[in-house]
PyMOL commands that place a pseudoatom at each C-alpha (Angstrom):
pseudoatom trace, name=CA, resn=UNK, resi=1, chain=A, elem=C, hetatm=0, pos=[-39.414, 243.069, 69.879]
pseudoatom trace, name=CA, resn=UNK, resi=2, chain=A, elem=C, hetatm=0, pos=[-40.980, 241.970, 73.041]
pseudoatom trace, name=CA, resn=UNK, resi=3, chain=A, elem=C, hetatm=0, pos=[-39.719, 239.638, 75.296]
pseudoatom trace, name=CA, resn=UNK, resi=4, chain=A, elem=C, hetatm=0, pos=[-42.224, 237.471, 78.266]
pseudoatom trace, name=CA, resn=UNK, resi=5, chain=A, elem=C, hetatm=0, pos=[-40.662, 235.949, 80.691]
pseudoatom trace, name=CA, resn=UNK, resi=6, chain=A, elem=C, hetatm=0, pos=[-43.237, 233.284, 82.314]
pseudoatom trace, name=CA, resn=UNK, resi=7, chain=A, elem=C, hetatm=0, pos=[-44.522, 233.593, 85.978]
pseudoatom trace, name=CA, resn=UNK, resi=8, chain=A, elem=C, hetatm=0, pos=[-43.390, 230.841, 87.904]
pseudoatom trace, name=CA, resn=UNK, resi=9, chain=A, elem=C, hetatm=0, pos=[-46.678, 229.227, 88.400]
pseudoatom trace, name=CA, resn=UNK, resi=10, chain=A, elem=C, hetatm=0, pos=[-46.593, 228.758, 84.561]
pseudoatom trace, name=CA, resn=UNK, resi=11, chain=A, elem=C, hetatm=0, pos=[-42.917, 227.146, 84.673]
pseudoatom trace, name=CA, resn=UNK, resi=12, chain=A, elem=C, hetatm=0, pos=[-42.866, 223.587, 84.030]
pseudoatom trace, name=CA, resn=UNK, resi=13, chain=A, elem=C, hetatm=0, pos=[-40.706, 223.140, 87.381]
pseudoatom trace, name=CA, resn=UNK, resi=14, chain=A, elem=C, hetatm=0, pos=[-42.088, 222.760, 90.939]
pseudoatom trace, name=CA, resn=UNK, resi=15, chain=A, elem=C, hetatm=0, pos=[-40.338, 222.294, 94.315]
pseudoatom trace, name=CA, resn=UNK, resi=16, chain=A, elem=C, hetatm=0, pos=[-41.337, 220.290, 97.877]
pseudoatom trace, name=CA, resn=UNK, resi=17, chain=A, elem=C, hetatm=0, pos=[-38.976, 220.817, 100.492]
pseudoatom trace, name=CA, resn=UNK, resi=18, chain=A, elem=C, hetatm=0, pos=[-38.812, 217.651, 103.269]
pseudoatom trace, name=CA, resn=UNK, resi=19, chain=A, elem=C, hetatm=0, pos=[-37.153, 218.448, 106.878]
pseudoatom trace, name=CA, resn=UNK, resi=20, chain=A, elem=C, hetatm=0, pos=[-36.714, 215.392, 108.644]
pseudoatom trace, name=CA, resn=UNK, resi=21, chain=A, elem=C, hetatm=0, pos=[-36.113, 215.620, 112.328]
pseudoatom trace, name=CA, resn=UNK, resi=22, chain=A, elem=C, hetatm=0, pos=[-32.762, 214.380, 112.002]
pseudoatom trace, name=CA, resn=UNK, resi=23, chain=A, elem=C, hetatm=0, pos=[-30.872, 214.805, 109.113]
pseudoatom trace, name=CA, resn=UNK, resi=24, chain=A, elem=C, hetatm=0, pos=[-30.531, 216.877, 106.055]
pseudoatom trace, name=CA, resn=UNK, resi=25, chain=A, elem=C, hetatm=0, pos=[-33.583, 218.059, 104.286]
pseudoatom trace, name=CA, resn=UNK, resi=26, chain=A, elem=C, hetatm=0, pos=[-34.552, 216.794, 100.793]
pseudoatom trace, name=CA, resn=UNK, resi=27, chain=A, elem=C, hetatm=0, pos=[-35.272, 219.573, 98.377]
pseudoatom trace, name=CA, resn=UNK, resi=28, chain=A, elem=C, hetatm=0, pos=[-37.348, 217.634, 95.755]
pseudoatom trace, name=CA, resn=UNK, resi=29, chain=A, elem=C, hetatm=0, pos=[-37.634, 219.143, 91.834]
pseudoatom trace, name=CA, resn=UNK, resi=30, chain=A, elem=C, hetatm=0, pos=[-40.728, 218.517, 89.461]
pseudoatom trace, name=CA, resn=UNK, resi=31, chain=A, elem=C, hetatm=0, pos=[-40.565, 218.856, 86.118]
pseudoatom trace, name=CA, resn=UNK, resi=32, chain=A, elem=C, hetatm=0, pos=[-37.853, 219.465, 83.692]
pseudoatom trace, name=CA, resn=UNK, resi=33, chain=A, elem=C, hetatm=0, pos=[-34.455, 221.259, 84.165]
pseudoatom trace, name=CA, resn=UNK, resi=34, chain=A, elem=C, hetatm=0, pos=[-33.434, 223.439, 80.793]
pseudoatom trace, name=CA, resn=UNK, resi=35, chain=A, elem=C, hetatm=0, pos=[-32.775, 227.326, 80.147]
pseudoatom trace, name=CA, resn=UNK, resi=36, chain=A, elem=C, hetatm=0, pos=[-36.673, 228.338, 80.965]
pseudoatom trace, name=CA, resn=UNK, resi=37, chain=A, elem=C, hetatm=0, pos=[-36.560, 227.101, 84.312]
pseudoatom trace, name=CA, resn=UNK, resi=38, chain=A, elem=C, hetatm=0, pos=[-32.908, 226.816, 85.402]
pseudoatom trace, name=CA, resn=UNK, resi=39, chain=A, elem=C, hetatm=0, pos=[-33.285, 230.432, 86.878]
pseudoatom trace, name=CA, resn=UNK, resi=40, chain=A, elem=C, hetatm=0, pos=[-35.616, 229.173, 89.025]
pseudoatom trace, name=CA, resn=UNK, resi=41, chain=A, elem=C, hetatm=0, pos=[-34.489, 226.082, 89.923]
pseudoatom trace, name=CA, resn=UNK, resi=42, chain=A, elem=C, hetatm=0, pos=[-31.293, 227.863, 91.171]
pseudoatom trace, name=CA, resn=UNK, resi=43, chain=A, elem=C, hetatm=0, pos=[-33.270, 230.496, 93.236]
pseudoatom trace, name=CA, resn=UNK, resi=44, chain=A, elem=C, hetatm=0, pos=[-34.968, 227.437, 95.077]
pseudoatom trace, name=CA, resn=UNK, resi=45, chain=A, elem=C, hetatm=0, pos=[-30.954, 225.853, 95.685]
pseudoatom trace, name=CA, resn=UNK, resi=46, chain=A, elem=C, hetatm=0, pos=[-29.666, 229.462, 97.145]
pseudoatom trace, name=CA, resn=UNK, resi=47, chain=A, elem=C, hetatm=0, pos=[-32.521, 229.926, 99.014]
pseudoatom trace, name=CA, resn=UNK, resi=48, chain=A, elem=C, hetatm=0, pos=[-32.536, 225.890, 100.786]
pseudoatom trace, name=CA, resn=UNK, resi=49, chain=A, elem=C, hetatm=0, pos=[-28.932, 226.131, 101.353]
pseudoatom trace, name=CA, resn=UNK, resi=50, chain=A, elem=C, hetatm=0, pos=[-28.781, 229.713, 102.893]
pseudoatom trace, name=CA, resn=UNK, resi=51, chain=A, elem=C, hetatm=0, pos=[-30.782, 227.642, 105.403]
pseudoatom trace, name=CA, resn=UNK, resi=52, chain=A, elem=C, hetatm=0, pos=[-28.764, 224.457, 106.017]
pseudoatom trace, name=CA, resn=UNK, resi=53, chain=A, elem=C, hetatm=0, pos=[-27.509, 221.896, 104.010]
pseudoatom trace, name=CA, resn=UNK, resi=54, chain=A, elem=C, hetatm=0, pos=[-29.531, 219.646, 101.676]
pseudoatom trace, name=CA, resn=UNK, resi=55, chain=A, elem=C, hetatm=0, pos=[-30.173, 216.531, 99.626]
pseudoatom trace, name=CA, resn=UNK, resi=56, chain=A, elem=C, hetatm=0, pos=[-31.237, 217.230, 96.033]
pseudoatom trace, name=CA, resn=UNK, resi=57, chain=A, elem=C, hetatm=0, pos=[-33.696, 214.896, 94.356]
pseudoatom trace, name=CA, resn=UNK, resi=58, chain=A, elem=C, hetatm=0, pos=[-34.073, 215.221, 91.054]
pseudoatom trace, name=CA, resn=UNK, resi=59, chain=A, elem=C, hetatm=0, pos=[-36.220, 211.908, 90.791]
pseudoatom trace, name=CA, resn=UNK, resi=60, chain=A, elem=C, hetatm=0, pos=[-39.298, 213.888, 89.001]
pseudoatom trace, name=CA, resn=UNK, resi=61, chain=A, elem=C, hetatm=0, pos=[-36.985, 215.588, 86.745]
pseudoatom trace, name=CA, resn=UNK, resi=62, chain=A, elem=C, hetatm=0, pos=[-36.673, 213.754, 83.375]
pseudoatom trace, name=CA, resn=UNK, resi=63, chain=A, elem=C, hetatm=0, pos=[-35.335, 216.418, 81.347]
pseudoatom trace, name=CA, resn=UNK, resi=64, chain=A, elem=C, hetatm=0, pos=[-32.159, 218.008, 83.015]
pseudoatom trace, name=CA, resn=UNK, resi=65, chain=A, elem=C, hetatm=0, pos=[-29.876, 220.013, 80.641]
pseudoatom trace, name=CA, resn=UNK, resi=66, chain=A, elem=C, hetatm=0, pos=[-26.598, 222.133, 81.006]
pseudoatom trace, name=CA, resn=UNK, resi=67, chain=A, elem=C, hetatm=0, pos=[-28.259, 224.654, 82.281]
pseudoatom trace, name=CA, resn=UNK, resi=68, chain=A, elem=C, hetatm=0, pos=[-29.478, 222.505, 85.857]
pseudoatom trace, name=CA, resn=UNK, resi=69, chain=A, elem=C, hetatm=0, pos=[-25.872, 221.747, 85.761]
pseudoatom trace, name=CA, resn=UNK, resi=70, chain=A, elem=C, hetatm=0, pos=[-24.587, 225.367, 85.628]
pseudoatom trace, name=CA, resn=UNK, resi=71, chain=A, elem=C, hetatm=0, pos=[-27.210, 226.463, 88.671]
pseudoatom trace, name=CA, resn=UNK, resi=72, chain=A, elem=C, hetatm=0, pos=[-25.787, 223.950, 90.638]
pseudoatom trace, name=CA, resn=UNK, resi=73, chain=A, elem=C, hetatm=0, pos=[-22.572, 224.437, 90.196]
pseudoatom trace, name=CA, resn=UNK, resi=74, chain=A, elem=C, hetatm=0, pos=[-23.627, 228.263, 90.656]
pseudoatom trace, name=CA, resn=UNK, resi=75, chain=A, elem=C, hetatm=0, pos=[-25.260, 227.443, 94.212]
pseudoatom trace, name=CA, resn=UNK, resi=76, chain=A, elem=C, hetatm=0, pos=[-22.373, 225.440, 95.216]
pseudoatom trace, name=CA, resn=UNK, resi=77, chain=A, elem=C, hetatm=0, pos=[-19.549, 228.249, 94.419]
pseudoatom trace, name=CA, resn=UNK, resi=78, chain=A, elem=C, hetatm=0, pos=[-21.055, 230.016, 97.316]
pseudoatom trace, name=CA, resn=UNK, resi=79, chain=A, elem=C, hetatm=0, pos=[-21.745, 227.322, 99.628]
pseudoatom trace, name=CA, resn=UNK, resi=80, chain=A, elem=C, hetatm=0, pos=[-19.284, 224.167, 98.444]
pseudoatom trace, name=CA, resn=UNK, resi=81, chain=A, elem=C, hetatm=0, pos=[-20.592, 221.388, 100.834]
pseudoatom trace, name=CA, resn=UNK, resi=82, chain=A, elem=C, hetatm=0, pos=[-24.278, 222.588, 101.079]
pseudoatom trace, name=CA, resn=UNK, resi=83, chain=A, elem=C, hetatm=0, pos=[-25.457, 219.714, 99.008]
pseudoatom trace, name=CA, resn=UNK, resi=84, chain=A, elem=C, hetatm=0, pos=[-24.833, 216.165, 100.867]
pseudoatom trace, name=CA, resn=UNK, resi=85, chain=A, elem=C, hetatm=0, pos=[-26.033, 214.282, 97.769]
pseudoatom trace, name=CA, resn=UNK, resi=86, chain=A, elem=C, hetatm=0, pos=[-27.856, 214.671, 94.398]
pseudoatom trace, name=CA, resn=UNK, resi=87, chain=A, elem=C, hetatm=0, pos=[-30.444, 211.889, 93.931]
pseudoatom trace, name=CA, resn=UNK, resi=88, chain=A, elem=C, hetatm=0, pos=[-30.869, 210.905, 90.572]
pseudoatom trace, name=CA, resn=UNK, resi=89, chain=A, elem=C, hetatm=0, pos=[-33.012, 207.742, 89.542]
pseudoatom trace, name=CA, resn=UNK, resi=90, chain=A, elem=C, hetatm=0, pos=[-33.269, 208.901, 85.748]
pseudoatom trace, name=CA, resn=UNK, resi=91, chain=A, elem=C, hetatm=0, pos=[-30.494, 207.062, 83.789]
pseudoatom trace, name=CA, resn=UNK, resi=92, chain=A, elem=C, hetatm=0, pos=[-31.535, 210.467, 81.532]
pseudoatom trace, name=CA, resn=UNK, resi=93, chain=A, elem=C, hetatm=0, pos=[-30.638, 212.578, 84.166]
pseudoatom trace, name=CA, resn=UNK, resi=94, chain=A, elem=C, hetatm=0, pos=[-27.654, 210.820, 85.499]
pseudoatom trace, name=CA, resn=UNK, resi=95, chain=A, elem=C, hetatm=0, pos=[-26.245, 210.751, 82.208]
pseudoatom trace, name=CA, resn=UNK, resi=96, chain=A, elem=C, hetatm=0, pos=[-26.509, 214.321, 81.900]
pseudoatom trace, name=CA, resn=UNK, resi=97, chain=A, elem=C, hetatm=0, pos=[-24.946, 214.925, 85.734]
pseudoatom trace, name=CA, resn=UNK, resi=98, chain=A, elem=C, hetatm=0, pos=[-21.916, 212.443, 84.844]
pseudoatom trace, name=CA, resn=UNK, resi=99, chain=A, elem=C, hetatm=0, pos=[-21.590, 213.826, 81.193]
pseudoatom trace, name=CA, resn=UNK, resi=100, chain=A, elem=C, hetatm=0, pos=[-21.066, 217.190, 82.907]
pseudoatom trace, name=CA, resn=UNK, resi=101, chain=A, elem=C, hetatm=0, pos=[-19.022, 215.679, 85.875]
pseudoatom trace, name=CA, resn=UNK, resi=102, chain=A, elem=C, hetatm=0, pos=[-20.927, 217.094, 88.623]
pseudoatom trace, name=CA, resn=UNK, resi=103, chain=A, elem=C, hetatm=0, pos=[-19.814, 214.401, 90.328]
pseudoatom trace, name=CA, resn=UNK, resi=104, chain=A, elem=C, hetatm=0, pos=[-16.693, 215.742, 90.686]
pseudoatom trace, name=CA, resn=UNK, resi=105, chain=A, elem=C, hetatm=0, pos=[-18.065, 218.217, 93.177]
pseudoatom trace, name=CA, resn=UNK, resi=106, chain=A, elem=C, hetatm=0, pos=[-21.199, 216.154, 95.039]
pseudoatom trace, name=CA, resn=UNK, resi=107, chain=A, elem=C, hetatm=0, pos=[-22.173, 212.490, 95.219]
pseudoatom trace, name=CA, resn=UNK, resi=108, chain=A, elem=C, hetatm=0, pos=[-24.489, 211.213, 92.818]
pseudoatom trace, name=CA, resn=UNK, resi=109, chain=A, elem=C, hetatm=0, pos=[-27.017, 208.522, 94.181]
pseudoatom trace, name=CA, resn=UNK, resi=110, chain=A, elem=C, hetatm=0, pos=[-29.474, 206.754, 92.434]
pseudoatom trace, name=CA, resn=UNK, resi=111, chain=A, elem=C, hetatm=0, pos=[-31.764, 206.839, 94.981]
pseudoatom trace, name=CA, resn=UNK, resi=112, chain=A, elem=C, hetatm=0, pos=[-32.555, 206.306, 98.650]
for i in range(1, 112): cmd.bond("trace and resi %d" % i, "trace and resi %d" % (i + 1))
show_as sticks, trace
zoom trace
């Protein structure tokens, strides 16, 4: 049996990274958030918030499952008040977040 695991620049999932002069930068997901590309979505969190702290924005995610949940909770056992906010304009995805309680350990915000 063979196994493939995709490249990322065939993963469904894409990141933009905004650093404002002041304030917290805005790590921005694309695309959906399920066991293909939660690996990757939590390398992008540990590598933004060995940095500095960040906002998430999940607003192009419409698909977020357990798994997005899981790297986030992952990212945050190692730094716990690296993410300022989690910005979530999907009732989908907000469902999903509450659901799971991550709000329990960051803010949820529908948007900006």
């Amino acid at each position: 049996m063979t196994s493939h695991t995709p490249s990322t620049d065939q993963l469904p999932i894409s990141f933009t990274i905004d650093a404002p002069v002041t304030g917290s930068p805005t790590l921005t997901v694309h695309g959906d958030v399920d066991l293909v590309t939660a690996f990757e979505f939590e390398t992008a969190l540990r590598h933004r918030l060995a940095v500095s702290a960040l906002v998430l924005d999940l607003g192009g995610v419409e698909f977020f499952s357990s798994a997005g949940v899981t790297a986030i909770e992952n990212a945050l056992a190692e730094s716990p008040h690296a993410i300022d906010s989690v910005i979530a304009p999907s009732m989908r995805v907000r469902r999903t977040l509450g659901v799971l309680e991550l709000d329990r350990l960051v803010p949820i915000t529908v948007g900006e």
